[in-house]
VOPAVO-725213 format. One record per residue: residue number from 1; residue in one letter; x, y, z of N, C-alpha, C in turn. Coordinates in pm, whole numbers, plus 50000, padded with zeros to 5 digits. Layout:
BEGIN
<rec><pos>NUM</pos><code>A</code><n_xx>X</n_xx><n_yy>Y</n_yy><n_zz>Z</n_zz><ca_xx>X</ca_xx><ca_yy>Y</ca_yy><ca_zz>Z</ca_zz><c_xx>X</c_xx><c_yy>Y</c_yy><c_zz>Z</c_zz></rec>
...
This chain:
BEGIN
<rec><pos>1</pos><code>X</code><n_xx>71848</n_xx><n_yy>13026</n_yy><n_zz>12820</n_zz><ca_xx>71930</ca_xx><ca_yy>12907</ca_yy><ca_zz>12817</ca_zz><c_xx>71931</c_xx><c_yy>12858</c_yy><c_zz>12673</c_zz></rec>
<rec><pos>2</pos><code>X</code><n_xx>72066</n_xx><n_yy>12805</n_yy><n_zz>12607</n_zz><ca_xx>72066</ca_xx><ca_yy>12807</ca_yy><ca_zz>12463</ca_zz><c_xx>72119</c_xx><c_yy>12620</c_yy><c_zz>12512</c_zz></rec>
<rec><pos>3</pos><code>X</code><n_xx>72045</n_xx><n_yy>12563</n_yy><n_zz>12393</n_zz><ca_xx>72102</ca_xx><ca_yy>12411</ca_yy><ca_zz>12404</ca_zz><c_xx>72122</c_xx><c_yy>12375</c_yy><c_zz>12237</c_zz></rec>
<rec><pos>4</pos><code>X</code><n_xx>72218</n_xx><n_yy>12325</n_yy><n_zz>12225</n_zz><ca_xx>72284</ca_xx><ca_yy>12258</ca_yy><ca_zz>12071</ca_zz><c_xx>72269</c_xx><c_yy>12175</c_yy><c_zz>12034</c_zz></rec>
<rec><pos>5</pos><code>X</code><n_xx>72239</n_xx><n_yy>12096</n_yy><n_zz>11954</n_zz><ca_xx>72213</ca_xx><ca_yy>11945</ca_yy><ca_zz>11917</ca_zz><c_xx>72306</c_xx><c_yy>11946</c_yy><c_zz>11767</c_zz></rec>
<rec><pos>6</pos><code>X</code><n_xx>72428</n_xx><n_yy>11833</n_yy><n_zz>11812</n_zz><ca_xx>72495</ca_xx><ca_yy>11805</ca_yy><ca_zz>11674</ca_zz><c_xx>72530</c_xx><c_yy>11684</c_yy><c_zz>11598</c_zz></rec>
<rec><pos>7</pos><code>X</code><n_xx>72511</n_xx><n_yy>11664</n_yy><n_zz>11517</n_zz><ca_xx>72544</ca_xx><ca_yy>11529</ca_yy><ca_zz>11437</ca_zz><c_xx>72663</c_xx><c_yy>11481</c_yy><c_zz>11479</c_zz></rec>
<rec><pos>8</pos><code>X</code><n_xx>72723</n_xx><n_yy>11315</n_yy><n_zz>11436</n_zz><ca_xx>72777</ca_xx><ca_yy>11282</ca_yy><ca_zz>11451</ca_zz><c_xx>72925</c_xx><c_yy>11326</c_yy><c_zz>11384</c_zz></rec>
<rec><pos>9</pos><code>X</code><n_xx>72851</n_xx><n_yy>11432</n_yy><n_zz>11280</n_zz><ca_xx>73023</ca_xx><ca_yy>11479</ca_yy><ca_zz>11182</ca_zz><c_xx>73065</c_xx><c_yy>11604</c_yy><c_zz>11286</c_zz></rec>
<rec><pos>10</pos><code>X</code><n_xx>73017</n_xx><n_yy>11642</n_yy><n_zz>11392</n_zz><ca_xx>72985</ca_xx><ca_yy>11777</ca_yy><ca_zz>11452</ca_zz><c_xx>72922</c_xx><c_yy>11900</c_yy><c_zz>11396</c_zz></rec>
<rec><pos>11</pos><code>X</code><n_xx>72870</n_xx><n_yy>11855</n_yy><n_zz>11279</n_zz><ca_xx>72771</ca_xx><ca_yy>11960</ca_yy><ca_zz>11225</ca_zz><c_xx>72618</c_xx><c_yy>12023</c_yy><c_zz>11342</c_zz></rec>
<rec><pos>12</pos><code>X</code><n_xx>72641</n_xx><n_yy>12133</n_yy><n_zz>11355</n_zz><ca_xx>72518</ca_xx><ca_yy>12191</ca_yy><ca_zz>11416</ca_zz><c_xx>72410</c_xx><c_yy>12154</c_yy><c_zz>11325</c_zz></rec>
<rec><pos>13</pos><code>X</code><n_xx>72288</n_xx><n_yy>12097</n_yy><n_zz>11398</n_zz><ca_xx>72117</ca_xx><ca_yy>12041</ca_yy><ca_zz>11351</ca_zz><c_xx>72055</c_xx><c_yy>12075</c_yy><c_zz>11396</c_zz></rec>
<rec><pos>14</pos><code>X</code><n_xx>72039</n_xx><n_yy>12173</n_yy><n_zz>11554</n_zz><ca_xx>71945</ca_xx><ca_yy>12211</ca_yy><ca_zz>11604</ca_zz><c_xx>71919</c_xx><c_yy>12317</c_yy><c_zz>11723</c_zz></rec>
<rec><pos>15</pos><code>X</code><n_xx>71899</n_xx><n_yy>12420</n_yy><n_zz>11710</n_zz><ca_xx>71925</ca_xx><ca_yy>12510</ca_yy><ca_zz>11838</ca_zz><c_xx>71791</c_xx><c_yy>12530</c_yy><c_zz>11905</c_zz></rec>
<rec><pos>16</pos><code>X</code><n_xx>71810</n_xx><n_yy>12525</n_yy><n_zz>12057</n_zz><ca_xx>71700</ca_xx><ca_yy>12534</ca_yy><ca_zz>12109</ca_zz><c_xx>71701</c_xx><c_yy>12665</c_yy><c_zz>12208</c_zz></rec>
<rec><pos>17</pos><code>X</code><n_xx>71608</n_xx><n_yy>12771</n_yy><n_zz>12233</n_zz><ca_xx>71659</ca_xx><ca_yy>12864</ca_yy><ca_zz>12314</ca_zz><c_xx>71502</c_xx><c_yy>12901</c_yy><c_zz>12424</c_zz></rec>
<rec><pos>18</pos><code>X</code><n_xx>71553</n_xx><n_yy>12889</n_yy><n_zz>12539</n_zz><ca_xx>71450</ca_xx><ca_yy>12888</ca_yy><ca_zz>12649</ca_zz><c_xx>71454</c_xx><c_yy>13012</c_yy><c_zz>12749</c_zz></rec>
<rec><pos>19</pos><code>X</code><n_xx>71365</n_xx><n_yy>13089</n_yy><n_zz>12779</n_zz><ca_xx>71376</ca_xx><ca_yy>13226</ca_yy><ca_zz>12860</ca_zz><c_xx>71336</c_xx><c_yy>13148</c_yy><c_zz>12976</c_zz></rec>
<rec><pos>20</pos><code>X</code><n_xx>71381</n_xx><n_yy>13175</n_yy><n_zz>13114</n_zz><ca_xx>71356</ca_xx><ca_yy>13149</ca_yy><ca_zz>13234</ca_zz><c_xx>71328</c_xx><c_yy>13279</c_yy><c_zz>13314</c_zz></rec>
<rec><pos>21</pos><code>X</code><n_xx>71187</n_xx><n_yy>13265</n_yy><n_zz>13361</n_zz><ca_xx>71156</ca_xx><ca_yy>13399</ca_yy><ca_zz>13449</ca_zz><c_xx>71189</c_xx><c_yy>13405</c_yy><c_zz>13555</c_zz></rec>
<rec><pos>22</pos><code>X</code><n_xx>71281</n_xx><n_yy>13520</n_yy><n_zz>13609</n_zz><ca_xx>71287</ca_xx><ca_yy>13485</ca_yy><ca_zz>13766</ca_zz><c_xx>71154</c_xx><c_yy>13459</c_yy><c_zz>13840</c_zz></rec>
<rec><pos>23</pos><code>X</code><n_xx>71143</n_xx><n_yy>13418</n_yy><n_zz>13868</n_zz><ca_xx>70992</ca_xx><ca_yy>13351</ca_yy><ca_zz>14014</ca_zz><c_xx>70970</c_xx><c_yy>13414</c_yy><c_zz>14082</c_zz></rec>
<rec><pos>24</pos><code>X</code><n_xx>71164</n_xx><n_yy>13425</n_yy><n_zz>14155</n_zz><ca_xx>71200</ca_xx><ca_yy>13482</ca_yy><ca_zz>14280</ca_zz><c_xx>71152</c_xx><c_yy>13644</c_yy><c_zz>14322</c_zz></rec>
<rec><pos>25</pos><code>X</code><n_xx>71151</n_xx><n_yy>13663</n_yy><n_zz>14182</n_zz><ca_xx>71082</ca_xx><ca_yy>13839</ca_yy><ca_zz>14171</ca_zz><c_xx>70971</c_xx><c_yy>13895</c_yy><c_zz>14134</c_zz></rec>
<rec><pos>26</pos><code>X</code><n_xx>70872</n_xx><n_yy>13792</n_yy><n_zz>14200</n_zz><ca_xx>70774</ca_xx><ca_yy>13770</ca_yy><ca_zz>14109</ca_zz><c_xx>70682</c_xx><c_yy>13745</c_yy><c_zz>14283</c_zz></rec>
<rec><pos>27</pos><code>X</code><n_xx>70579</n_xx><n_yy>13843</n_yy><n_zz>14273</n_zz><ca_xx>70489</ca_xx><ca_yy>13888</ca_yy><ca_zz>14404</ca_zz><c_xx>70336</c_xx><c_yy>13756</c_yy><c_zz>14365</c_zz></rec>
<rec><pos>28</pos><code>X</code><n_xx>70319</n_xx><n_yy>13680</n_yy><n_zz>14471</n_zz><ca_xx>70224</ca_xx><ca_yy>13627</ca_yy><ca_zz>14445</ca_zz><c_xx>70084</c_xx><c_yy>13699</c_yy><c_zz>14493</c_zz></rec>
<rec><pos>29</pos><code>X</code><n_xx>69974</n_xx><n_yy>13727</n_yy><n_zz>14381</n_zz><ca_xx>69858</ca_xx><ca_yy>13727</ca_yy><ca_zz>14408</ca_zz><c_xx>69713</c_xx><c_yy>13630</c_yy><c_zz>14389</c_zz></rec>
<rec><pos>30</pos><code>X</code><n_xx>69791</n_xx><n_yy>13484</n_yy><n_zz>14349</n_zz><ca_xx>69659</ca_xx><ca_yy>13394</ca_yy><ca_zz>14334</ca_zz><c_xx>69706</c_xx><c_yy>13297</c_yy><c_zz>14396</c_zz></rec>
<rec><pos>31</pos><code>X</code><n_xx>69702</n_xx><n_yy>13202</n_yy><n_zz>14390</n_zz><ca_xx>69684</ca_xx><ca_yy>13063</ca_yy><ca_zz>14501</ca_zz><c_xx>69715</c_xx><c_yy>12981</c_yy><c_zz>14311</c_zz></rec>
<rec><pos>32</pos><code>X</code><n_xx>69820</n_xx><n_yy>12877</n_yy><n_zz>14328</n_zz><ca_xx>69845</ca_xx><ca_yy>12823</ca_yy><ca_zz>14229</ca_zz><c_xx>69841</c_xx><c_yy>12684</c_yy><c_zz>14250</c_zz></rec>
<rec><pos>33</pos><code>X</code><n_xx>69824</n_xx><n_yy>12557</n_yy><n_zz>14139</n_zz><ca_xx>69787</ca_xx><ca_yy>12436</ca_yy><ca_zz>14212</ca_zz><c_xx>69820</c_xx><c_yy>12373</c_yy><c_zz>14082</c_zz></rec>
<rec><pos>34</pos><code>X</code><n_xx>69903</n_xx><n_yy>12240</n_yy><n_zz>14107</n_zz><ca_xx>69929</ca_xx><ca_yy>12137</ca_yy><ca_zz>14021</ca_zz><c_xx>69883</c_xx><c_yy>12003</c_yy><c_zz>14064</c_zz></rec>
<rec><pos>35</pos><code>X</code><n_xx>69767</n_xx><n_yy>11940</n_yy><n_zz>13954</n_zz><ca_xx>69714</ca_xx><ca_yy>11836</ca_yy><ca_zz>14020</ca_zz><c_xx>69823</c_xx><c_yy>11703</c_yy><c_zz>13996</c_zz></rec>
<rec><pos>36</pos><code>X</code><n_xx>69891</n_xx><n_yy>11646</n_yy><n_zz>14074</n_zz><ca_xx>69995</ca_xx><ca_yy>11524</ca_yy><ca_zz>14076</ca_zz><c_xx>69931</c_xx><c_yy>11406</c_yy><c_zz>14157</c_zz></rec>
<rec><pos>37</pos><code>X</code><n_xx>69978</n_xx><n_yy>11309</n_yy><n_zz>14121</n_zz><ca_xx>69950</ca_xx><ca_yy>11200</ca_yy><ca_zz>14158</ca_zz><c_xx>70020</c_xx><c_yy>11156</c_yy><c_zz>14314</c_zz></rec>
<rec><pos>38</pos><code>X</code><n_xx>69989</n_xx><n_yy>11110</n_yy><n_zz>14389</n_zz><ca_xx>70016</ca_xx><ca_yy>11115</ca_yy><ca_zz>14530</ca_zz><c_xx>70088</c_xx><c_yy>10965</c_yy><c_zz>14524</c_zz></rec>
<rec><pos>39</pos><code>X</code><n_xx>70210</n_xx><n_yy>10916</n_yy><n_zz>14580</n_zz><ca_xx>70293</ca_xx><ca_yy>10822</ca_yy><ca_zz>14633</ca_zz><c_xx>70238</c_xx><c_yy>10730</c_yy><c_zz>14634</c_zz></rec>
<rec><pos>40</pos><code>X</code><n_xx>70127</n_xx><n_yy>10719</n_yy><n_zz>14735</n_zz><ca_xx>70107</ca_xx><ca_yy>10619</ca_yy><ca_zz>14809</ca_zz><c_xx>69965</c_xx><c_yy>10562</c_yy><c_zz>14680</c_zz></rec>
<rec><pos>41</pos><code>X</code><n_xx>69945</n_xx><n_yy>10653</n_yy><n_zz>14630</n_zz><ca_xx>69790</ca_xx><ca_yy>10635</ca_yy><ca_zz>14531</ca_zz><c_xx>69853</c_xx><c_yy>10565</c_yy><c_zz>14456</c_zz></rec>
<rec><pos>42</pos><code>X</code><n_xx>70005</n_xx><n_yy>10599</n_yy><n_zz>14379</n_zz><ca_xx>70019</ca_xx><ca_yy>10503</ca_yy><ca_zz>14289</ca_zz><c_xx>70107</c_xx><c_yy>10404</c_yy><c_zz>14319</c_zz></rec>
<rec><pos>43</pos><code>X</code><n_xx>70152</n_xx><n_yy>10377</n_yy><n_zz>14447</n_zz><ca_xx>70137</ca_xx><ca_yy>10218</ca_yy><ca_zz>14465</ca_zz><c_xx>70034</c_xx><c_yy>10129</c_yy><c_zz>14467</c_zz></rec>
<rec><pos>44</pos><code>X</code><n_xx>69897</n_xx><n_yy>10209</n_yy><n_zz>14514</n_zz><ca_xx>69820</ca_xx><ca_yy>10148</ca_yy><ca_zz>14530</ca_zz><c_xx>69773</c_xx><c_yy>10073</c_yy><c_zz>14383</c_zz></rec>
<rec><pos>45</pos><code>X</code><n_xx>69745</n_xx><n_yy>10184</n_yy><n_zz>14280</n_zz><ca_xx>69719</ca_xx><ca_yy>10132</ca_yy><ca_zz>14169</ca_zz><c_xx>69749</c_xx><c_yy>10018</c_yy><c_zz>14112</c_zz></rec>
<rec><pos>46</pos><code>X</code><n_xx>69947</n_xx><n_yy>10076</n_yy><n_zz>14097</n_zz><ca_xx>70046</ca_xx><ca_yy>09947</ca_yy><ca_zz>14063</ca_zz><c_xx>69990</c_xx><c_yy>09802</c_yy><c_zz>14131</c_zz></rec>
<rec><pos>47</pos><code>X</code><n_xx>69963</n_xx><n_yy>09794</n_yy><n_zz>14267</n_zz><ca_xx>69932</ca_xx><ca_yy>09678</ca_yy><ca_zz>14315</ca_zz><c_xx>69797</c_xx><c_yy>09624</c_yy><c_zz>14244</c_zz></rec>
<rec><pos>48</pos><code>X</code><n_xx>69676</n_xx><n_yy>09692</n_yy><n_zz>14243</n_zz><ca_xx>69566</ca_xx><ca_yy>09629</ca_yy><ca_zz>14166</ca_zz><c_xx>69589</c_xx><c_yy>09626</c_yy><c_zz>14001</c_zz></rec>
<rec><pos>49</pos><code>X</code><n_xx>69696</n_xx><n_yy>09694</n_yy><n_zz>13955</n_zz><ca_xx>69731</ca_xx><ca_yy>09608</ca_yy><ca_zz>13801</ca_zz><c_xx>69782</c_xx><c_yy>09493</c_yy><c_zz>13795</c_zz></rec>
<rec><pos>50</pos><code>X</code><n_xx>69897</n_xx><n_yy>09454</n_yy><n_zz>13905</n_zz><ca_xx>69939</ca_xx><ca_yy>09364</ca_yy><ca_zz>13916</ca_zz><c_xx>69860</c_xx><c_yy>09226</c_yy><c_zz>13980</c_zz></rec>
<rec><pos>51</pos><code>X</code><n_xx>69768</n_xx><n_yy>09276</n_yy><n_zz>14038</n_zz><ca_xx>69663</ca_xx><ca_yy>09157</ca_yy><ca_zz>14124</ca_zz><c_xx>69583</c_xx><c_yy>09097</c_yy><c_zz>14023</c_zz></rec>
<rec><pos>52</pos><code>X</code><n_xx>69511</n_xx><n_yy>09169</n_yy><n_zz>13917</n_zz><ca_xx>69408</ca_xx><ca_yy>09180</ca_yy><ca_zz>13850</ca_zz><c_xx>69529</c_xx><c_yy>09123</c_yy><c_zz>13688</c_zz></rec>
<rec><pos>53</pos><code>X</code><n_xx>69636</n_xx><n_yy>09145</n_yy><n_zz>13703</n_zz><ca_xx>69727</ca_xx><ca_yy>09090</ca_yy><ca_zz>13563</ca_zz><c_xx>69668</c_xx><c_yy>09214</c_yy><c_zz>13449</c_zz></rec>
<rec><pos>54</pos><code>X</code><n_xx>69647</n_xx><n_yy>09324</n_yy><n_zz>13503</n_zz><ca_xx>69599</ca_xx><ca_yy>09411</ca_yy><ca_zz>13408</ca_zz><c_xx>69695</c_xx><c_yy>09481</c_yy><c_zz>13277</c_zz></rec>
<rec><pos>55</pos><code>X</code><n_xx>69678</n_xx><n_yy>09537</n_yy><n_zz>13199</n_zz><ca_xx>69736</ca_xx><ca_yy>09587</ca_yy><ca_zz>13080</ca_zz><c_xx>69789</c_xx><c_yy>09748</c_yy><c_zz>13094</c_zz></rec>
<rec><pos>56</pos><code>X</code><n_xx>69928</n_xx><n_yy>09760</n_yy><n_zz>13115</n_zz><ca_xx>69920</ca_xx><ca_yy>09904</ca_yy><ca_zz>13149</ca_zz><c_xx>69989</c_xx><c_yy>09995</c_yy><c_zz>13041</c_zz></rec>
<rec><pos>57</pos><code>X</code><n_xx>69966</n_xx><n_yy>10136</n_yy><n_zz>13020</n_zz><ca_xx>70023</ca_xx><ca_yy>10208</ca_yy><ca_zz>12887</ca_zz><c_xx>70061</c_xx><c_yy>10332</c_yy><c_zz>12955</c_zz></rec>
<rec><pos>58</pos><code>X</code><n_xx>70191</n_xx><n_yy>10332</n_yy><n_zz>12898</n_zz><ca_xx>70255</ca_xx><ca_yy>10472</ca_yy><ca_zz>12967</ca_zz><c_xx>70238</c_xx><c_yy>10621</c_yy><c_zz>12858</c_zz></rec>
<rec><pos>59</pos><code>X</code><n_xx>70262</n_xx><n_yy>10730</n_yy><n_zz>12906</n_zz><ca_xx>70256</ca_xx><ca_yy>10838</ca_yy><ca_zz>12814</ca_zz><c_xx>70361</c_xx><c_yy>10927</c_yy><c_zz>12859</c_zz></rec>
<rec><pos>60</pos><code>X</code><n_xx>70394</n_xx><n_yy>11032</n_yy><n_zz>12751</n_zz><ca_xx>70503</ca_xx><ca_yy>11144</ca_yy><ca_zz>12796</ca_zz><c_xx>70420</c_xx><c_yy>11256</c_yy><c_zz>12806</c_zz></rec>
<rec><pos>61</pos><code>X</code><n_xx>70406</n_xx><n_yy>11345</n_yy><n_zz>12855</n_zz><ca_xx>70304</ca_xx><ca_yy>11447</ca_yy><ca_zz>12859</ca_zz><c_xx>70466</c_xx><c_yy>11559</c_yy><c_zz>12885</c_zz></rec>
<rec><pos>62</pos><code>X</code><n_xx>70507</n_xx><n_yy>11615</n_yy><n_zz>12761</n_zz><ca_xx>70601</ca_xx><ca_yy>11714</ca_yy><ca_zz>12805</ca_zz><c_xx>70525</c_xx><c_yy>11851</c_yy><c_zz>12769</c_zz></rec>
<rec><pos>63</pos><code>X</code><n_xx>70587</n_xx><n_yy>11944</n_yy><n_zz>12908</n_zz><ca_xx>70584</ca_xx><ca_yy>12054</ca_yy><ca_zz>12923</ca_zz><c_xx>70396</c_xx><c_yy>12063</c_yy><c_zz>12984</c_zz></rec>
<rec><pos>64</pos><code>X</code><n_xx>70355</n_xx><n_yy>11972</n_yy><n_zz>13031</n_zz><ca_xx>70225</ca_xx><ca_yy>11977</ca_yy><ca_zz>13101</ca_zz><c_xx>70192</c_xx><c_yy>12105</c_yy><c_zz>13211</c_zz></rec>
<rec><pos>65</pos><code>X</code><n_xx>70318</n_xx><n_yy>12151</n_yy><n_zz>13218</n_zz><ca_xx>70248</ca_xx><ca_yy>12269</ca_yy><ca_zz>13356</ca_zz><c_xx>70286</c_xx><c_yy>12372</c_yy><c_zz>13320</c_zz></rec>
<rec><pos>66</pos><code>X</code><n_xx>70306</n_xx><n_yy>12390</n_yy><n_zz>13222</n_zz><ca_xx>70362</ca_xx><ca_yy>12557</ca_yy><ca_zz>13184</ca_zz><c_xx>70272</c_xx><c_yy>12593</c_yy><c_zz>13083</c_zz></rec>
<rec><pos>67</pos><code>X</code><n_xx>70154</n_xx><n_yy>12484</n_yy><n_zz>13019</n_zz><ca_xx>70059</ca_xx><ca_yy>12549</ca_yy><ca_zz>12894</ca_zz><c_xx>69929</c_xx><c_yy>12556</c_yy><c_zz>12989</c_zz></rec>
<rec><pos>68</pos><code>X</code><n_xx>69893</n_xx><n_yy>12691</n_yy><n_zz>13062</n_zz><ca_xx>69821</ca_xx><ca_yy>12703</ca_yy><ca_zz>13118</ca_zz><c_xx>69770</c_xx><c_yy>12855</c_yy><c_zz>13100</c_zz></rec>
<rec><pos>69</pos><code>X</code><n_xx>69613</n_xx><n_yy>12848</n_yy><n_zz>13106</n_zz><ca_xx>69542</ca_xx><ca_yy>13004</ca_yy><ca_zz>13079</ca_zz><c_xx>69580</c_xx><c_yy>13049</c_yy><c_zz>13162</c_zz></rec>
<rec><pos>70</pos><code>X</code><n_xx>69604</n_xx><n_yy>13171</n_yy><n_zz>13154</n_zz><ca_xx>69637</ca_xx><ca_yy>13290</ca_yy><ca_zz>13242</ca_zz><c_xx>69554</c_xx><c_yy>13373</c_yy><c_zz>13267</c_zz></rec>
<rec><pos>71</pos><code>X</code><n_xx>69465</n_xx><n_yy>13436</n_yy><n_zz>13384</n_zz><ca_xx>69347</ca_xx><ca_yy>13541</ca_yy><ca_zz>13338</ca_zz><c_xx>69425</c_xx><c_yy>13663</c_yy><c_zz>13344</c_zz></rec>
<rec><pos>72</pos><code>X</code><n_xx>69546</n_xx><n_yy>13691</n_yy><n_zz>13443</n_zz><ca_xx>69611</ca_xx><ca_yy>13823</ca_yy><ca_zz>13442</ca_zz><c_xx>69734</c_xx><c_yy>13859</c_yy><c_zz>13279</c_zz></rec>
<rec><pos>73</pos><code>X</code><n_xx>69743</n_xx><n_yy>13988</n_yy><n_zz>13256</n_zz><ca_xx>69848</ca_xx><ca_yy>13939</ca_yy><ca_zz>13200</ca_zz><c_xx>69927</c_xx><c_yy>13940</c_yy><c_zz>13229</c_zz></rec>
<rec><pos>74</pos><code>X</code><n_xx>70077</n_xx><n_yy>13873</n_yy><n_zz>13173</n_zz><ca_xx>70223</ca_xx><ca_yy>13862</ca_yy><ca_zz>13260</ca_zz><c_xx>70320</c_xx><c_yy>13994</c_yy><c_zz>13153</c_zz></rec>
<rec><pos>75</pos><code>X</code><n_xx>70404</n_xx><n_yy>14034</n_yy><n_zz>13265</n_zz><ca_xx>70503</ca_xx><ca_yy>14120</ca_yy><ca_zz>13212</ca_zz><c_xx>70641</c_xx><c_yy>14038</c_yy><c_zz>13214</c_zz></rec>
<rec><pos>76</pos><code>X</code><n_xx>70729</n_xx><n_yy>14048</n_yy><n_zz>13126</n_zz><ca_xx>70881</ca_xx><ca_yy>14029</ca_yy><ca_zz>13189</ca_zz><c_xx>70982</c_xx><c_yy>14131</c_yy><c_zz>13069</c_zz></rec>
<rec><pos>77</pos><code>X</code><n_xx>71098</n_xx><n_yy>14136</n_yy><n_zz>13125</n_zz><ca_xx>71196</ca_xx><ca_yy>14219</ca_yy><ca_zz>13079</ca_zz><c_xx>71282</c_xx><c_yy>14083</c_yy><c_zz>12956</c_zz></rec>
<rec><pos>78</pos><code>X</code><n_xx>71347</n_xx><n_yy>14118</n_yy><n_zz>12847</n_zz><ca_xx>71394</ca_xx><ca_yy>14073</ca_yy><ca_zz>12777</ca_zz><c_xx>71592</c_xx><c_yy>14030</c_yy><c_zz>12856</c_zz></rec>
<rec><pos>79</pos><code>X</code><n_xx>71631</n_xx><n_yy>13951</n_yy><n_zz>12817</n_zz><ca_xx>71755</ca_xx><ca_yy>13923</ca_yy><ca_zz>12894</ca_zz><c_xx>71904</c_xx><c_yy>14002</c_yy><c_zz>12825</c_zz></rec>
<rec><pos>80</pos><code>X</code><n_xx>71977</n_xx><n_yy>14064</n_yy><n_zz>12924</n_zz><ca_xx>72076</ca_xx><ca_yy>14166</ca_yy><ca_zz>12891</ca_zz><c_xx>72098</c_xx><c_yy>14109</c_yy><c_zz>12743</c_zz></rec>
<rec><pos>81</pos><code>X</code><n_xx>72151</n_xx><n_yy>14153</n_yy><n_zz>12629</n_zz><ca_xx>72204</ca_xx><ca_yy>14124</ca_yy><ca_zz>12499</ca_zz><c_xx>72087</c_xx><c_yy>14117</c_yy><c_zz>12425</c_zz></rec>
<rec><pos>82</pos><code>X</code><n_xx>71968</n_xx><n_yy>14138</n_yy><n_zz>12472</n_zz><ca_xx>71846</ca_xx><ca_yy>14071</ca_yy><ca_zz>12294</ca_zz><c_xx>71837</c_xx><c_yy>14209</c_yy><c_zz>12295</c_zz></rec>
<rec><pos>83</pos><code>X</code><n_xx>71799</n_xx><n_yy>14226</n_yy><n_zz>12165</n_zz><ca_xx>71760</ca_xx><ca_yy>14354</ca_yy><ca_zz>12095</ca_zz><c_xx>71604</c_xx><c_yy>14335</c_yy><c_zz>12060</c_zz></rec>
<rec><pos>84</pos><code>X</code><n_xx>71508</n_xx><n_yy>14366</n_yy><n_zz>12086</n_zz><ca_xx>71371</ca_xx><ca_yy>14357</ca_yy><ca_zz>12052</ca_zz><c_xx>71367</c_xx><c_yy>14452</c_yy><c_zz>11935</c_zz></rec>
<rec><pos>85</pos><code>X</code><n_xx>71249</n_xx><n_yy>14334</n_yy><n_zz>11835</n_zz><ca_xx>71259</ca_xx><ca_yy>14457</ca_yy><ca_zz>11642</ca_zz><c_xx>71267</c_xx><c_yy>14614</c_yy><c_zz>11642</c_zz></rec>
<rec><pos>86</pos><code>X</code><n_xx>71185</n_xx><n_yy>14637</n_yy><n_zz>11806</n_zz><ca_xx>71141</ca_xx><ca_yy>14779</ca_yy><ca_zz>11751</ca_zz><c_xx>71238</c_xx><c_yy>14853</c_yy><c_zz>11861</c_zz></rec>
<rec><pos>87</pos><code>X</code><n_xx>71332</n_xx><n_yy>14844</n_yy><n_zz>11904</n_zz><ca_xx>71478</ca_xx><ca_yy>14867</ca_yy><ca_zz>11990</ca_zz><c_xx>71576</c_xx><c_yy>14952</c_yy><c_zz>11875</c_zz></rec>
């Protein structure tokens, strides 16, 4: 997936380019787990910040679930059109 970012003169400033693995073709052999915060937990919270008049600070945490050790290694195929250096 290719994404563009352009100035206001329409000058190109920034290209971004992202490989997406199929999943779908992709045989599971481990048990995988993302720890998330549960609905009802963070109403609960919200309510004791708000009871208590507490101080709250937000964060962006991008790309949190995809920088993860791997013990196997992963294979994938390059997408029709790239030429790899040694091709």
């Amino acid at each position: 997936v290719f994404k563009y970012k352009f100035d206001e003169h329409g000058y190109l400033i920034k290209v971004k380019a992202r490989i997406c693995v199929r999943g779908d073709l992709q045989t599971t052999t481990q048990d995988t787990y993302a720890a998330t915060l549960a609905f009802r937990i963070f109403c609960t919270l919200i309510t004791i910040i708000y009871a208590f008049n507490l101080e709250t600070r937000q964060y962006n945490i991008v790309n949190a679930f995809p920088h993860v050790l791997l013990e196997n290694e992963t294979f994938y195929a390059p997408p029709k059109g790239i030429k790899l250096p040694h091709d």
